[in-house]
C-alpha positions as CSV (number, residue, x, y, z in Angstrom):
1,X,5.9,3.3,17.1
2,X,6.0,2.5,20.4
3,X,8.7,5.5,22.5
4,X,10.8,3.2,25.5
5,X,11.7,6.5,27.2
6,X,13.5,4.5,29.9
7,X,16.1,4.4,27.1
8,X,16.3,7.7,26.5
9,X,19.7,8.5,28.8
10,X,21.5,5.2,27.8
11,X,20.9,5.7,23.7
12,X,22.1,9.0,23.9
13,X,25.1,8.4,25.6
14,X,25.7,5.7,22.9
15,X,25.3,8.4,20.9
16,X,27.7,11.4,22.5
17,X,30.2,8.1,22.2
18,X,29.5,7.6,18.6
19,X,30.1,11.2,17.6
20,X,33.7,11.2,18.9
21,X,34.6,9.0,15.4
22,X,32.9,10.9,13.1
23,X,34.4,11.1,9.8
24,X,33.8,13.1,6.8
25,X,33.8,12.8,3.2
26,X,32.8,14.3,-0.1
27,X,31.8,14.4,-3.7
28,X,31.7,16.1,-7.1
29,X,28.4,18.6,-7.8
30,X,28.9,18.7,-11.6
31,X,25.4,16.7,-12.3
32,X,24.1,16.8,-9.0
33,X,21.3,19.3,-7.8
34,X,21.9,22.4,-7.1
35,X,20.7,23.9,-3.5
36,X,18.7,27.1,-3.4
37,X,21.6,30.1,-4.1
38,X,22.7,31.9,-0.6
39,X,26.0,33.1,-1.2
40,X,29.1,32.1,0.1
41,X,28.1,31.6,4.4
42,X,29.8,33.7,6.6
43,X,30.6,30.7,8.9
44,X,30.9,27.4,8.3
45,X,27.6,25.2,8.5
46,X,28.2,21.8,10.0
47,X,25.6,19.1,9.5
48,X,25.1,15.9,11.2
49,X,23.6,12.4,10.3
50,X,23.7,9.3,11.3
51,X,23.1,6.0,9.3
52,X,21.3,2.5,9.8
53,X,24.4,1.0,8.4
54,X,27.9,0.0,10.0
55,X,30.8,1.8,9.6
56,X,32.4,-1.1,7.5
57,X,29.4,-0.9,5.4
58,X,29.6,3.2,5.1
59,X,33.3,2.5,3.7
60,X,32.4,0.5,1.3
61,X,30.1,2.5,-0.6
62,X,32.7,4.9,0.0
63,X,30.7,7.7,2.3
64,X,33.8,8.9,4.0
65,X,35.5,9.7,0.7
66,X,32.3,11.6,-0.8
67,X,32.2,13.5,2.5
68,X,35.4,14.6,2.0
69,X,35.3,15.4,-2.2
70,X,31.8,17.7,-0.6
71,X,33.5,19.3,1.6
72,X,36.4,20.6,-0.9
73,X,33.5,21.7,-3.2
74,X,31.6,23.4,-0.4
75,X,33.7,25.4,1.9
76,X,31.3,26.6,3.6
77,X,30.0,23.2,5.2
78,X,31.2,20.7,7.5
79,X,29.8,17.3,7.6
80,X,29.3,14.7,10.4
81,X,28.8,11.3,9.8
82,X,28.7,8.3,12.3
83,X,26.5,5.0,12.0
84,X,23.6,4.3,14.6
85,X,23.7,1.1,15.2
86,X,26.3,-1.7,15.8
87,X,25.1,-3.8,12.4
88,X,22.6,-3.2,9.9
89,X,19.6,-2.3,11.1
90,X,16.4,-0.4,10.6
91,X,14.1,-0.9,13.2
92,X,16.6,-0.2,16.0
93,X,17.8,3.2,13.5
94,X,14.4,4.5,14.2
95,X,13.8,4.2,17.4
96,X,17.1,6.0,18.2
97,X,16.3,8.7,15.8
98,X,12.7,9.3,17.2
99,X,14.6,9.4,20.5
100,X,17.4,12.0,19.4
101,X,14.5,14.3,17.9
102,X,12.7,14.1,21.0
103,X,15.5,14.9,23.0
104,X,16.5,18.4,20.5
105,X,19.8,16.8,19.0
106,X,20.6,17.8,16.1
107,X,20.2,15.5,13.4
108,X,20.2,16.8,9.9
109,X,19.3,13.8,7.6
110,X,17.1,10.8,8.7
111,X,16.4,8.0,7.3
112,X,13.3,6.4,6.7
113,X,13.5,2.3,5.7
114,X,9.6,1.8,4.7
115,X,6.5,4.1,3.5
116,X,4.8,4.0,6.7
117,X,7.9,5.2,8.8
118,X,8.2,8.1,6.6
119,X,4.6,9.1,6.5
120,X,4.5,8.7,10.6
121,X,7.2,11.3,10.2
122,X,5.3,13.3,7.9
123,X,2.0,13.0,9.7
124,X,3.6,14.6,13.0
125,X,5.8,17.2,11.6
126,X,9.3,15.4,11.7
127,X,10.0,15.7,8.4
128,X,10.7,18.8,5.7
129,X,9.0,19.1,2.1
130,X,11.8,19.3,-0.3
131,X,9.6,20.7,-3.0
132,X,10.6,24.5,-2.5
133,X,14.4,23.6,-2.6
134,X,13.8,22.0,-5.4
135,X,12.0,24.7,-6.8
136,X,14.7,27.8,-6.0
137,X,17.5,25.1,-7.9
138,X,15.5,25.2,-10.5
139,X,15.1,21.5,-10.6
140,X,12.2,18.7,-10.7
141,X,13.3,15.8,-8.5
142,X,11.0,13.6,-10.5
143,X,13.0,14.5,-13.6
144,X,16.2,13.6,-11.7
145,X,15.3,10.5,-9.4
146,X,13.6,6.9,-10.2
147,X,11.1,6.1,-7.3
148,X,10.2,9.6,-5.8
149,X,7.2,9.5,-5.3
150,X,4.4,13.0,-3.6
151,X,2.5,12.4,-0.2
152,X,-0.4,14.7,0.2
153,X,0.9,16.2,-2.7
154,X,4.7,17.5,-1.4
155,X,8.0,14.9,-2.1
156,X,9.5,14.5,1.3
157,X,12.2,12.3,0.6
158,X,14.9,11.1,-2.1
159,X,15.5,6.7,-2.5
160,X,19.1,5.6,-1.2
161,X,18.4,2.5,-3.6
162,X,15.6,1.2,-5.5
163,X,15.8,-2.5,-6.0
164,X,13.2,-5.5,-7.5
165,X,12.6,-8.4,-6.1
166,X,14.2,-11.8,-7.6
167,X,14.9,-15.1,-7.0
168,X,18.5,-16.7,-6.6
169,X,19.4,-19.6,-7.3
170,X,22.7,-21.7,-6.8
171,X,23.1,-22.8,-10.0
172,X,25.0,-25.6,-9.0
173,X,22.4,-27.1,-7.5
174,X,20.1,-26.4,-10.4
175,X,22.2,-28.1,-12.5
176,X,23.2,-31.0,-10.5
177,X,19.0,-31.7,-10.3
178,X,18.8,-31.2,-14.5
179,X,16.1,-27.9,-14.1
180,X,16.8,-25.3,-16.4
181,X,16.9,-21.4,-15.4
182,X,12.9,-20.7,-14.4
183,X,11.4,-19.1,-17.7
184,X,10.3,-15.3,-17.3
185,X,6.8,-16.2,-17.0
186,X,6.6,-18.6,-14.2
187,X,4.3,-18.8,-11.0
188,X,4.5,-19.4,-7.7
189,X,3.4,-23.0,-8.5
190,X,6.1,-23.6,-10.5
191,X,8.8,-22.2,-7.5
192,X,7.0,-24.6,-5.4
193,X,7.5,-27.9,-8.0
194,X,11.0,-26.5,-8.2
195,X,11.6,-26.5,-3.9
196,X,10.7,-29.7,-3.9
197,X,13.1,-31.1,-6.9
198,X,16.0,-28.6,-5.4
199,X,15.5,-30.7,-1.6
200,X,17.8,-33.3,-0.9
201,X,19.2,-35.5,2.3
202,X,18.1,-35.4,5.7
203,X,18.7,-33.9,9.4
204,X,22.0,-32.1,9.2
205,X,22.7,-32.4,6.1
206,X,19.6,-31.7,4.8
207,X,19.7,-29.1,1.6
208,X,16.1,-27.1,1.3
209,X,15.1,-26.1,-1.6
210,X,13.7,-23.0,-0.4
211,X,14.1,-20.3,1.9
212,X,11.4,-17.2,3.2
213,X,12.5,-14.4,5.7
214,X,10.1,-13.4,8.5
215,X,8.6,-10.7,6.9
216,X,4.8,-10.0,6.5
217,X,5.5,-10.2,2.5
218,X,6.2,-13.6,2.8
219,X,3.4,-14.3,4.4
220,X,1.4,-13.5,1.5
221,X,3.7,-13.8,-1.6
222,X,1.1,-13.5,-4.2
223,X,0.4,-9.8,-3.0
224,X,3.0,-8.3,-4.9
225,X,1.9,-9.8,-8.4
226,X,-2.1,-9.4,-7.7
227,X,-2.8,-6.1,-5.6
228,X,-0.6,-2.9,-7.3
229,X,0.3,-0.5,-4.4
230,X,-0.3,-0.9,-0.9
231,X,-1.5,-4.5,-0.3
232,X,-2.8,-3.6,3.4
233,X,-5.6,-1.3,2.3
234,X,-7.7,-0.5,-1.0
235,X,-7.6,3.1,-2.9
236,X,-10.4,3.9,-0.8
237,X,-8.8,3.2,2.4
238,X,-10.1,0.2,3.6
239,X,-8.4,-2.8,5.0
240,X,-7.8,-5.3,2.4
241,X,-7.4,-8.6,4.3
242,X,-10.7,-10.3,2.3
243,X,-8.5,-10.4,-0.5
244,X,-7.5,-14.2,-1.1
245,X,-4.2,-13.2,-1.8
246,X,-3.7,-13.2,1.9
247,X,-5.3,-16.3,3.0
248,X,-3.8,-18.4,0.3
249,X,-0.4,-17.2,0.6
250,X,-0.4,-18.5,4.2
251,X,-2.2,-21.7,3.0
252,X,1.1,-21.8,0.4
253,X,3.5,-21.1,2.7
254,X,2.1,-23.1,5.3
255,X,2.0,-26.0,2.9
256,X,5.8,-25.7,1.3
257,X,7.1,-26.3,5.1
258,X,4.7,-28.4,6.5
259,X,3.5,-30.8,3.7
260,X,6.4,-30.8,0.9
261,X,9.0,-30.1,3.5
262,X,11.0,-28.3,0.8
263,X,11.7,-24.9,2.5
264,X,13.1,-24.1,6.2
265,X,10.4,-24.5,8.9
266,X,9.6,-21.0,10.1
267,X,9.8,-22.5,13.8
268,X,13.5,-23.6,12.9
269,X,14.0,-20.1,11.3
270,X,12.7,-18.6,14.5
271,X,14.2,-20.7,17.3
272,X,17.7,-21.3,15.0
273,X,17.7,-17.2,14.0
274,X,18.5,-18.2,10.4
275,X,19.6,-15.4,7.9
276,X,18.9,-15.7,4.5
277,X,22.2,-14.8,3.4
278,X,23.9,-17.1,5.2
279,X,21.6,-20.2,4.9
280,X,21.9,-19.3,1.1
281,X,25.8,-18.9,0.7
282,X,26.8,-21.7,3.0
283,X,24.5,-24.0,0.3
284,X,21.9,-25.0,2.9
285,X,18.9,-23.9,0.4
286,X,19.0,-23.3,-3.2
287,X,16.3,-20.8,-3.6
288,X,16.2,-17.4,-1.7
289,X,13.4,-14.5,-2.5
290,X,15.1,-11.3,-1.9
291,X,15.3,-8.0,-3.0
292,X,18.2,-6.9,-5.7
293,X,20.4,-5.7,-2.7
294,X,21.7,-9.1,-2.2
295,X,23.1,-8.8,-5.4
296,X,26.1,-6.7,-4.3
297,X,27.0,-9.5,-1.3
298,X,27.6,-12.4,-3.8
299,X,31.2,-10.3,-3.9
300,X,31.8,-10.8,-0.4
301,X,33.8,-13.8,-0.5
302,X,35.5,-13.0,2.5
303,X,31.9,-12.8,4.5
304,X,30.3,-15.7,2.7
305,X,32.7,-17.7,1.8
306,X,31.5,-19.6,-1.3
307,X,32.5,-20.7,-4.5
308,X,29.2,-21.4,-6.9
309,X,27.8,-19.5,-9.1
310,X,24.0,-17.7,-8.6
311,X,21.9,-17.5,-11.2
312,X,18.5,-15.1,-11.5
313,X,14.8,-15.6,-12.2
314,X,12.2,-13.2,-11.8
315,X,9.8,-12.9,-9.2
316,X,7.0,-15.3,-9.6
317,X,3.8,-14.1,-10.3
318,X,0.5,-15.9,-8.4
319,X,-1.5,-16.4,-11.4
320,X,-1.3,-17.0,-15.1
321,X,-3.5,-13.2,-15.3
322,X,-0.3,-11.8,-13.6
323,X,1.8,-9.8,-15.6
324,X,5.4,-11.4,-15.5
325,X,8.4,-9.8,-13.3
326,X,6.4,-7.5,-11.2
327,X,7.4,-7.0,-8.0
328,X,7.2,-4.5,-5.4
329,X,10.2,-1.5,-6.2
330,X,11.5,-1.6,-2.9
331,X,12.7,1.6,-1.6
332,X,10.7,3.9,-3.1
333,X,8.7,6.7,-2.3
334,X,10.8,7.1,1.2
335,X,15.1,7.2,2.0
336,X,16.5,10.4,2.7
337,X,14.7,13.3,4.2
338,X,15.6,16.5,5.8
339,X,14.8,16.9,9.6
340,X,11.9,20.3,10.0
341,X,13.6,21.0,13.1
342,X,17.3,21.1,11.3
343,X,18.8,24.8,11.4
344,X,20.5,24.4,8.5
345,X,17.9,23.4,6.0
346,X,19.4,24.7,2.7
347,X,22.7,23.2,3.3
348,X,21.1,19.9,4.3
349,X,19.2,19.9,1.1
350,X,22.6,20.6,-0.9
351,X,24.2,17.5,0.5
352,X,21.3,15.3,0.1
353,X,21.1,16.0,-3.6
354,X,24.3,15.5,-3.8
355,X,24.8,12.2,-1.9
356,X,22.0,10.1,-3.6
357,X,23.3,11.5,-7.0
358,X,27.1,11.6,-7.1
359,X,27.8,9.9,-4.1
360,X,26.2,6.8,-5.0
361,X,27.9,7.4,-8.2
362,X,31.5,7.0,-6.2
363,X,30.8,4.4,-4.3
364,X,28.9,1.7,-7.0
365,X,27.4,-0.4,-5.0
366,X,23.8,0.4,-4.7
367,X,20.9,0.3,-6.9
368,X,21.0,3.7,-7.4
369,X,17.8,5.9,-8.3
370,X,19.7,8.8,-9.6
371,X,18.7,8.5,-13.4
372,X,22.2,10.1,-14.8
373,X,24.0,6.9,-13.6
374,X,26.0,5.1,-15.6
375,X,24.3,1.3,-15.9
376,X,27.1,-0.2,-16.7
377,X,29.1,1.3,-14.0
378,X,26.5,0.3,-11.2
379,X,26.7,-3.2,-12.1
380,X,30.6,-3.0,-12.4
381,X,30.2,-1.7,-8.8
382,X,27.8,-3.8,-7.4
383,X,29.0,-7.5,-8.2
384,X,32.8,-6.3,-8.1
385,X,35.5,-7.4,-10.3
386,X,35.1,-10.9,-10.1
387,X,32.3,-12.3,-12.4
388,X,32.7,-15.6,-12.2
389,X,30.2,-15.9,-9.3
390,X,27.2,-14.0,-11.3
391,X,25.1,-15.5,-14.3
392,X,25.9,-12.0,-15.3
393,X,23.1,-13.1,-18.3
394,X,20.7,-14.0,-16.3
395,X,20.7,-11.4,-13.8
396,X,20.1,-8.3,-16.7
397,X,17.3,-10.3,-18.1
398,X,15.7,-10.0,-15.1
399,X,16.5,-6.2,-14.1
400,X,16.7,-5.0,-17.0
401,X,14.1,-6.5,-18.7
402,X,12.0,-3.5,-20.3
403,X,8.5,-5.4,-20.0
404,X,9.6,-5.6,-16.0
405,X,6.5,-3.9,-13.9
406,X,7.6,-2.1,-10.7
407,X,4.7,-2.3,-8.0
408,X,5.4,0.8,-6.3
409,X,3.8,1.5,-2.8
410,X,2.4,5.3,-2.6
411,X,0.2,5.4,0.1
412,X,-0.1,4.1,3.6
413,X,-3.1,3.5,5.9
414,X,-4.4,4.8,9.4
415,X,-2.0,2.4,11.6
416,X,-0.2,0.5,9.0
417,X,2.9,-0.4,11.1
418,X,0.8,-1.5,13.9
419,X,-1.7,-4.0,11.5
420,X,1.6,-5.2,9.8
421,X,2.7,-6.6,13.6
422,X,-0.8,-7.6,14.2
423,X,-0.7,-9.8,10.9
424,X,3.2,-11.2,11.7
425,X,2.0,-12.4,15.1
426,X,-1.2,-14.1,14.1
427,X,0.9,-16.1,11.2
428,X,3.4,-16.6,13.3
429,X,0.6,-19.0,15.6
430,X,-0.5,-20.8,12.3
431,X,3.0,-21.3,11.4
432,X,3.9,-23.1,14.2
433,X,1.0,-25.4,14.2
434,X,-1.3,-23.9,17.2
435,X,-3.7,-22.0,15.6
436,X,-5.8,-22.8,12.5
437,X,-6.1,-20.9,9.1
438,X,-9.4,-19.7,9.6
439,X,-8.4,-18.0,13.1
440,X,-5.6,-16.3,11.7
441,X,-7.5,-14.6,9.4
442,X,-10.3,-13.6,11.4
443,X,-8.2,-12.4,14.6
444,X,-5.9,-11.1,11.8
445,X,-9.3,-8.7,10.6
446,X,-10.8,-8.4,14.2
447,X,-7.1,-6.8,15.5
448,X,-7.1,-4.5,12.8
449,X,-10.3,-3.1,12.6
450,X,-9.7,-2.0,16.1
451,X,-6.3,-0.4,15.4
452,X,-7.8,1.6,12.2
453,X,-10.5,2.8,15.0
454,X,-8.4,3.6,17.3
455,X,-5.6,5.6,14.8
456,X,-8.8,7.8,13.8
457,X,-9.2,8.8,16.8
């Protein structure tokens, strides 16, 4: 990633200001754990991390309170907590965290938001290998968390959240056009017949029946049912953009805004800066892809004010040789990790273990990879105490459905980050009409080949 070092002295004071309103919180080590054993400290340890997510955000999922419950439990640490960014955001998180480790702070924790950020890390030093903590607890982190997942053999970090990928649907809307909830087994063809029945009036007050992000996976939706693990490159570490998966996911996507006109032009997406949560919530489309962590904003009434009800159907798979409901396990394999340059290693290991056990635990509102968690008490947590807006039904069929296939991302390529921009920009051309199929994909291949070269060098 690129370093903007002009932005060095202004993040950091950002920073210094930040710190001033740290708060602290805690939770309770019964389940969660247990740090290698080095006595009671003969002064107290303070530890500092920041977060990609607001401090609104932080106190909902109760971090403060854990802090403080940790803190009563450990006497001999102190922790510091403030958020990094003004909203929710992981891109702009990194950059300030590569720029705080550059500059010596101290920073304890980081956070790592895809596979290729954390391996970056890995790759030049950043990052610790939790596998001798584990070790001296006495503990297999494999045994106690869904989604961890080795690089090079050594488990660097623990998931935050691990969440599928599904489609909601205001059921409303399904309803008022007579289409029943999508059966378990349908494909992409059939979300596509479904767009164009959920699309309705025009200009203004036009209702699309579907909705895709900006992100390279929706450039290529079939990816995640036809090519297990990392969809970029092959086992053998060679770029996989030959695969048709790619080319006919643009063709599709292409094709739902362009020729059915039954999902949000990407240019009006682009030049508009539509969000998916709010074109969804504010019923001006009826279909979103997203991962499960949308699940837990449904509740926020006060945020998205809307009074439907969202049903669930599982991620559509490209082919009828697809296995049904597999989608890529987002979050795993990266989250939390423990900063190689940290002085207090040991007791940063004891918190992390303990906030992505209990401390999800206390707050209930993530998709929590801790496997002593009480189902029933995540979803209580996550969609609030108002059910009326879930298709409660609907929405456990599709996570909890035992035949469910988690496409879990392990491995990363020479470059990765930089080919994922290569591939957004060259769709972004086709998408807006000035550049043809055919020279997306080969520019696409052309830009990079040369990156791979370059990043083995």
């Amino acid at each position: 990633m690129k370093r903007f070092a002009r932005l060095l002295s202004t993040a950091l004071t950002a920073i210094f200001l930040m710190s001033a309103a740290l708060s602290g919180c805690s939770a309770k080590t019964g389940d969660t754990p247990a740090a290698p054993s080095t006595g009671t400290p003969a002064k107290t340890v303070t530890l500092k991390f920041y977060t990609p997510t607001d401090e609104v955000t932080n106190k909902q999922l109760k971090w403060p309170e854990f802090i403080d419950e940790f803190e009563k439990k450990n006497p001999g640490i102190k922790v510091e907590m403030a958020p990094l960014v003004a909203n929710v955001n992981n891109d702009e998180y990194k950059k300030k965290v590569d720029l705080m480790i550059a500059a010596g702070e101290q920073i304890d924790l980081v956070k790592s938001s895809a596979l290729y950020e954390l391996t970056e890390w890995i790759d030049n030093g950043v990052i610790e290998p939790l596998d001798d903590y584990a070790k001296n607890a006495g503990i297999n982190l494999s045994d106690e968390y869904k989604g961890v997942t080795p690089y090079n053999g050594k488990i660097y970090a623990i998931p935050e959240e691990i969440t599928p990928w599904l489609v909601f649907i205001n059921k409303d809307m399904l309803d008022a056009a007579g289409l029943p909830i999508p059966s378990r087994d349908w494909t992409w063809d059939d979300y596509r017949e479904y767009a164009k029945k959920l699309t309705k009036g025009e200009g203004a007050n036009k209702v699309y029946g579907s909705f895709m992000n900006d992100w390279s996976n929706f450039f290529a939706v079939g990816t995640q049912s036809e090519i297990m693990d990392d969809p970029f490159f092959t086992e053998d570490n060679k770029l996989n953009f030959e695969h048709p998966a790619f080319r006919d996911g643009l063709q599709f996507r292409y094709d739902m805004e362009n020729v059915d006109k039954s999902q949000v032009p990407y240019v009006d997406m682009s030049s508009q800066k539509l969000l998916y949560r709010n074109q969804f919530f504010s019923g001006k489309v009826a279909m979103v892809c997203m991962g499960a962590w949308m699940v837990s904003d449904i509740q926020l009434i006060d945020k998205y004010p809307h009074t439907f009800k969202t049903t669930f159907a599982t991620y559509p798979r490209w082919s009828n040789d697809s296995k049904p409901n597999t989608s890529q396990l987002d979050g795993a394999g990266f989250g939390w990790s423990i900063n190689a340059k940290s002085a207090n290693k040991e007791a940063a290991y004891k918190f992390l273990t303990a906030l992505t056990s209990e401390g999800l635990e206390m707050g209930h509102k993530k998709w929590t990879p801790w496997k002593k968690a009480n189902s029933d008490e995540v979803i209580k947590g996550i969609i609030g105490p108002d059910e009326s807006l879930y298709d409660l039904e609907a929405l456990k069929n599709v996570i909890f459905d035992p035949q469910r296939v988690d496409n879990v991302v392990t491995r990363s390529g020479p470059g990765e980050s930089e080919i994922i921009d290569a591939f957004t920009s060259e769709a972004e051309k086709y998408f807006v009409g000035g550049q043809s199929l055919d020279s997306t994909m080969k520019n696409t291949i052309d830009k990079a080949n040369a990156i791979v070269e370059k990043a083995k060098k």
